[in-house]
N, C-alpha and C positions, 0 to 999 in steps of 0.2 A: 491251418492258418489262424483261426479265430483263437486258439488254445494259444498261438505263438503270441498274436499279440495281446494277450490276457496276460502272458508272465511278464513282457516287456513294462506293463501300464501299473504293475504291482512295484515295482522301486517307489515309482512316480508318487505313486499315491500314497507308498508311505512316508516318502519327502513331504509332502504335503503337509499329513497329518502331524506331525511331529512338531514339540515346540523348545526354540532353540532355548533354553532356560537361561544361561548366563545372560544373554543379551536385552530377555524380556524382565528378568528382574534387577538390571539396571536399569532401563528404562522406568518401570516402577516405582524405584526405590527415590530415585530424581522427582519425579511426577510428585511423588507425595511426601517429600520434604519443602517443595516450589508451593504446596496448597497448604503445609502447615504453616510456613514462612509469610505468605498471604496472610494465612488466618492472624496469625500473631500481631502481623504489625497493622490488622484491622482493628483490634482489641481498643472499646473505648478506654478514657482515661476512668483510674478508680475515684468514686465520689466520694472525698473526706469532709463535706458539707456538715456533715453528722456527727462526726468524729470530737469525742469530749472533749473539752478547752481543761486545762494545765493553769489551776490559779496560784499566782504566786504566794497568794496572802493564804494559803492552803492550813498552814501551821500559827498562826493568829490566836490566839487567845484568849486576847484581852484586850482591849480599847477604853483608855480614858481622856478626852478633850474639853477644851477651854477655852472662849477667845474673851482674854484681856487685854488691855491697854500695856504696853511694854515699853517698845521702842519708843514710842509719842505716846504724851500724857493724856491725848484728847483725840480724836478723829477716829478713823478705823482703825477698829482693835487686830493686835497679834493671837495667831492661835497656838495654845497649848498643848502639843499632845506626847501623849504615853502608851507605846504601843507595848504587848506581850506579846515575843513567840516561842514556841519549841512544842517539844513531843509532849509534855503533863506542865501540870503550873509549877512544879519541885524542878523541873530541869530548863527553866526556860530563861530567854533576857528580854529587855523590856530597853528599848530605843525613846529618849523621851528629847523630844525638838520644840524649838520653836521658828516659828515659822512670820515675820514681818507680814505687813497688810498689800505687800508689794509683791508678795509667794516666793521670796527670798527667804530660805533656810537660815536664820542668824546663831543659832544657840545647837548643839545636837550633844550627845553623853550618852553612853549605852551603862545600863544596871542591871548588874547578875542580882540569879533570885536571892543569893546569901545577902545580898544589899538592902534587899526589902522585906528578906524573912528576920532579917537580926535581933531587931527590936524585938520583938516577939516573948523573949529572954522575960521583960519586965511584966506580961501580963499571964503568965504560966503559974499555973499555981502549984504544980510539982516539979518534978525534975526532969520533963521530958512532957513533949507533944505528940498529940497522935497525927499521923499526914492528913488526916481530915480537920483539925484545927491546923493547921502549917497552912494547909492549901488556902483555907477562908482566910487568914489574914493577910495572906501575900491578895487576894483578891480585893478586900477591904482597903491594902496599902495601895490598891492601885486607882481603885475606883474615889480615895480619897487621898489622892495625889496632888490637886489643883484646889485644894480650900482656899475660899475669901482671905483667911487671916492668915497666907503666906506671903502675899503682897505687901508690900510696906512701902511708904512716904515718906517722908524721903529716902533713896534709895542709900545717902550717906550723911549723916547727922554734922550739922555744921562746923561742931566743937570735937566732931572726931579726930585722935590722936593718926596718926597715917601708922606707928608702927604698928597698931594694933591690928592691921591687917595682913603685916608680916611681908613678904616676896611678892604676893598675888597683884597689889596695886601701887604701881608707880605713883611719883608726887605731882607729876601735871596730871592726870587723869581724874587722882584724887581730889585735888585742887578742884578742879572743874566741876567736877560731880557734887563736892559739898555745897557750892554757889548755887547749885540747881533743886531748888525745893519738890518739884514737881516730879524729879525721876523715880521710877519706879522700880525697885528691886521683888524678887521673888526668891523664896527659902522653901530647901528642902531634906528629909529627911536621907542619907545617905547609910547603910549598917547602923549602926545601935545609936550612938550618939552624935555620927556627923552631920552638922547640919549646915549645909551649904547656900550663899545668898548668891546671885548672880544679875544684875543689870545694864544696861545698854548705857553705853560710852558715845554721846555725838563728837566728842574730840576723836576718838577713836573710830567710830563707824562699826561696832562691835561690840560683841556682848562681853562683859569682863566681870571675874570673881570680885566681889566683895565680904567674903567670908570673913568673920572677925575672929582675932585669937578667944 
């Protein structure tokens, strides 16, 4: 009897033991995609507090500023600037603005470096420069970009011819401008020998060439 039911309790028991594997490693595999899926969307945010700031002005060069009287002969003065950028001073351009007392942009003209190296030509004493005199003089052109004695008084002389300013200045503006003792023009060097004048038009509300032939 006991022997009988000893064989009967032997299935039993290895039903018992036995583990149904498909079913538990589903179960499993659910379980712990549900706890990574948790984990993840617990995940704080990442801290970019720290993270380097991106200057735009990165490539800068050179900086030359002024504040003179421009637009108005008297009160708060316009400021003058000349900016350089690029990768070395041989491959760069130079943004040169002016800017009203009012931070209205009136005047702006971009100069490649062959514009400010040109001159250069008249103080070489052989036939070629080395990039280490190129570089100092396009620096020297920059940093003596805004001299006193580029400004000038009247900005159009009374008895000036109007052709002599060629396309650039119409005959009322010119008009206008000659009456006016007080405006103030500024001159600058452009390449080798161009030298450009430029001053503020109140008939116009604008800055306008006065370059003479």
């Amino acid at each position: 009897m006991h022997i009988t039911r000893l064989f009967l309790l032997l299935p039993l028991l290895a039903a018992c033991n036995s583990t149904p594997s498909a079913v538990n490693d589903g179960s499993f595999s659910k379980m712990a995609d549900r706890q990574a899926s948790d984990a993840t969307a617990t995940l704080p945010v990442p801290d970019t507090t720290h993270t380097k700031a991106v200057s735009a002005l990165s490539d800068t060069l050179r900086v030359a500023r002024l504040a003179h009287n421009f637009s108005r002969h008297k009160g708060p003065a316009d400021k003058f600037q000349l900016v350089f950028r690029g990768p070395s001073i041989l491959e760069g351009t130079a943004e040169f603005t002016i800017t009203d007392p009012d931070g209205q942009v009136i005047f702006r003209e971009m100069l490649t470096e062959p514009d400010l190296e040109a001159a250069l030509v008249y103080e070489m004493k052989g036939p070629t420069a080395t990039r280490a005199e190129r570089e100092t003089y396009v620096l020297r052109r920059i940093d003596r970009f805004f001299l006193p004695a580029q400004f000038h008084t009247p900005a159009v002389e009374r008895n000036a011819p109007i052709d002599s300013f060629g396309e650039k200045l119409d005959a009322a503006t010119w008009d206008d401008l000659r009456k006016r003792p007080d405006a103030i023009s500024f001159e600058y060097l452009k390449g080798k020998e161009d030298r450009q004048r430029v001053t503020w038009s109140p008939l116009k509300k604008q800055t306008v060439s006065v370059t003479r032939y």
